[in-house]
N, C-alpha and C positions, 0 to 999 in steps of 0.2 A: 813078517815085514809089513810095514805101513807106508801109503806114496804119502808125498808130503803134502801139505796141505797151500792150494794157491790160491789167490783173490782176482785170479786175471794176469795180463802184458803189466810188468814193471818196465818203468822207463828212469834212466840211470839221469840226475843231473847234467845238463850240457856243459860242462865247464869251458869256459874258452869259447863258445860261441855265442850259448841265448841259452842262459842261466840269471838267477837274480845278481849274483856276483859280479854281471858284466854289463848291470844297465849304465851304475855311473860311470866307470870308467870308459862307455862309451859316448855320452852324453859332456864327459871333459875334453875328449877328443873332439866331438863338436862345435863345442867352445871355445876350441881352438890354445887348451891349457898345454905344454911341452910338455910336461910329463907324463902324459895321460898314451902316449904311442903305445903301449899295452894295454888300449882296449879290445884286445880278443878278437874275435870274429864278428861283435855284434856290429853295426852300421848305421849312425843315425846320421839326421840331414845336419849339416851346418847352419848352429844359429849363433847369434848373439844372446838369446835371453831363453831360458826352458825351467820349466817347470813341471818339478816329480811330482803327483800325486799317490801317494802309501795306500792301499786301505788294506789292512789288517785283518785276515782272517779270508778275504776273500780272491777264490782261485780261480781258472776259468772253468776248471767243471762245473763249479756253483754260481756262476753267473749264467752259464749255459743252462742250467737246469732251472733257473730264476727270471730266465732274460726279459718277461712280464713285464717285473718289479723295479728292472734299472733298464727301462730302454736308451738311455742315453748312452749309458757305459757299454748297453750291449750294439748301441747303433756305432760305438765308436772302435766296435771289438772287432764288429765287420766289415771297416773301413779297408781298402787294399792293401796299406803301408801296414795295418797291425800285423804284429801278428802272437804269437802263443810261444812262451818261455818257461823253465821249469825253474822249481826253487831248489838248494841245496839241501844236502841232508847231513843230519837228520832238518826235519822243517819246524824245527820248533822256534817260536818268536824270536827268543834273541839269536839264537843261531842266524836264521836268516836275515833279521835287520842288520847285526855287525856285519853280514856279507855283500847288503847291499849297500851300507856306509864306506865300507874301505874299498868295496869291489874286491876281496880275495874270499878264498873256501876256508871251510870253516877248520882246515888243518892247515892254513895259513895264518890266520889270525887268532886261533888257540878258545876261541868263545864256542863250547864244543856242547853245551848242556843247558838245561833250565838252571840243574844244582850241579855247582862243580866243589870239590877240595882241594882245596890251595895244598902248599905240600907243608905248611906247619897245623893242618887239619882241620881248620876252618871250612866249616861246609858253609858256602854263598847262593842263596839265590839270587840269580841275575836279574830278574825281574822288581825283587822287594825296592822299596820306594818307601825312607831313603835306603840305600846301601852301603851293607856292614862295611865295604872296604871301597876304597877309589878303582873302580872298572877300568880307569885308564891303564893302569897297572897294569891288568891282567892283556890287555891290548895296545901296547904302545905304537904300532905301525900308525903311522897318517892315515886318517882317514881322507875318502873326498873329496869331503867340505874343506878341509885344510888345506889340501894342497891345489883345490882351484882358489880360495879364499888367498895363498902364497903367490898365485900368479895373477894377481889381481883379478880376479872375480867378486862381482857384491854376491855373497850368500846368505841366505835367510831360511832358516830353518823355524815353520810352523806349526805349533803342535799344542799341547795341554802346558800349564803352567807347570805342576808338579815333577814333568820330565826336563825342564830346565837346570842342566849343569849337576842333572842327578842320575845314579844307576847306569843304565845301559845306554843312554846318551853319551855319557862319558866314554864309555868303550868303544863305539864306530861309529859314531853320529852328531861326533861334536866339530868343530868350526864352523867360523862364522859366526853372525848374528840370532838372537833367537825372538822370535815372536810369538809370546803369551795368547792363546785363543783355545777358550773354553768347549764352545758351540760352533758346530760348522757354518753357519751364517757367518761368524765372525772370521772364522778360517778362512772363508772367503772371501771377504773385504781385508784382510792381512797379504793372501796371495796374491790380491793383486795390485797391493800397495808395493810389496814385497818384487813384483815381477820388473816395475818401471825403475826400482832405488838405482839401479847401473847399466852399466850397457857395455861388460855382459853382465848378466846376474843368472846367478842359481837358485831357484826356490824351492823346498820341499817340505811338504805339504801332510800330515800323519793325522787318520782317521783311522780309529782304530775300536768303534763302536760294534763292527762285527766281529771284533775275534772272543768276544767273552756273550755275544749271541748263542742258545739254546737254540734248538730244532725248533722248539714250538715256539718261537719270534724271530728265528730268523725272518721270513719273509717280511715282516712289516721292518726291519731293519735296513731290509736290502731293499728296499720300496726306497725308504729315506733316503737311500745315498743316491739311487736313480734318479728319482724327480722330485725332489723337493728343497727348500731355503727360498727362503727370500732376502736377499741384500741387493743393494743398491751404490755404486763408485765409478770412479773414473778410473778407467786404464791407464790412460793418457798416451798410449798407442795407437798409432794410424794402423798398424797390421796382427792388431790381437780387438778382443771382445768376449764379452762371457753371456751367458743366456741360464739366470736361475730363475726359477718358478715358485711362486711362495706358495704352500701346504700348511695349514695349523691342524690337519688330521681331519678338518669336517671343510674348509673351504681352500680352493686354489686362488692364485692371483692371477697377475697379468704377463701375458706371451708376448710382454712387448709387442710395437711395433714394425710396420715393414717400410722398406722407403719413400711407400706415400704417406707415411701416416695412419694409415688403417691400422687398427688391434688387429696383432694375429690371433687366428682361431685357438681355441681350445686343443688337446693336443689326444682324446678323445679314443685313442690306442692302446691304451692300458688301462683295464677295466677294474683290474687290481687295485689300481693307486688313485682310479680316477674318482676326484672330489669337483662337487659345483664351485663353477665359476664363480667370483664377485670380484670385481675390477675396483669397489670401492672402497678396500681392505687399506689396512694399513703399509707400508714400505719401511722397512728399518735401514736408515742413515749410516 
């Protein structure tokens, strides 16, 4: 006889409390959408306007074990209100994006595989781009977006052009608006064009340059998403603001300033990502 072989404490997805299945449907409940009163256990604050940020690929053990490279995501990991959620299983990409589009598990909403077969034998990848068959099909529950988008919510959904009204979009991640952005600079002057369109609005946001990261570039990946972009917009909100630092790989930019007027300092704590200053760099519009 042989013991069986373990990797360590498994932990079962939380369903129903603080699982990925249960960020939006708590996040519509904040919003104050009616049908959203099956948000679960999870609890968020009451806004008018929020906004998802996705990034793909990346969990908290690897930011934890990264926390270097993204001090921002990791200074915001250790903020009091975060806190630490599990994804469903299995966790493979589309699994887990239709679960965090509709808010159900993934034996709710039937998106169970990378490759599923239909029952007239059509093997699908859910991922391919474009796809062999209409995803909506395979997932017709409301997503989300749809039904804060039905009770009047502006929603805006930001991502790559090619996932526009294609593949796995269609299956959990469609209503609403969509906004074309290539480069994360641009994602970021979209999000927060995208944050002021309504009042409420939903915006979410897909960065998804870490999930096809190798071991040997992960880190300089997960650097990029930490501290790096330079853009430049107007919120046009009194009670939001954003703070990016431009990175071309050999020089940083400006830390802004503070309410005198002085340049903030250099940010000199992550030795990892840190590039010489020049303040006389270019700002992209």
């Amino acid at each position: 006889m042989t013991a069986p072989v373990t990797a360590g404490p498994l932990r079962l997805p939380d369903y129903g409390s603080a699982s990925l299945a249960d960020v939006l449907p708590a996040v519509l409940h904040g919003l104050g959408v009616p049908s959203a009163a099956d948000h679960r256990g999870m609890a968020l604050e009451v806004s008018s306007r929020v906004c998802v940020l996705l990034v793909d690929g990346l969990g908290a053990a690897a930011l934890d074990d990264h926390a270097a490279y993204a001090p921002v995501l990791s200074s915001l990991a250790a903020e009091p209100g975060s806190r630490t959620i599990t994804s469903v299983f299995p966790t493979t990409t589309p699994i887990a994006l239709t679960s965090l589009g509709t808010g159900l598990t993934p034996g709710e909403h039937g998106i169970t595989g990378l490759l599923m077969r239909l029952p007239d034998g059509t093997r699908v990848n859910t991922l391919a781009l474009p796809s062999p068959v209409d995803l909506a099909t395979l997932q017709p529950r409301p997503t989300a977006f749809e039904r804060a988008a039905a009770a009047g919510v502006t929603v805006t959904r930001v991502g790559p052009r090619r996932f526009d009204g294609n593949g796995l979009t269609q299956a959990g991640l469609r209503g609403g608006d969509y906004a074309s952005a290539e480069t994360p600079l641009v994602r970021v002057a979209a999000a927060g064009a995208a944050v002021r369109r309504g009042d409420p609005s939903l915006t979410y946001v897909y960065y998804g340059d870490l999930a096809g990261v190798s071991t040997y570039a992960y880190a300089a990946a997960a650097c990029s998403v930490g501290n790096t972009g330079t853009a430049s917009f107007d919120p046009g909100l009194a009670s939001a603001f954003f703070v990016i630092v431009g990175n071309n790989g050999v020089e940083e930019g400006s830390y802004g300033t503070d309410s005198s007027g002085a340049e903030r300092p250099e940010h000199g704590l992550t030795p990892l990502c840190d590039r010489a200053q020049n303040l006389g760099g270019v700002v992209c519009e």
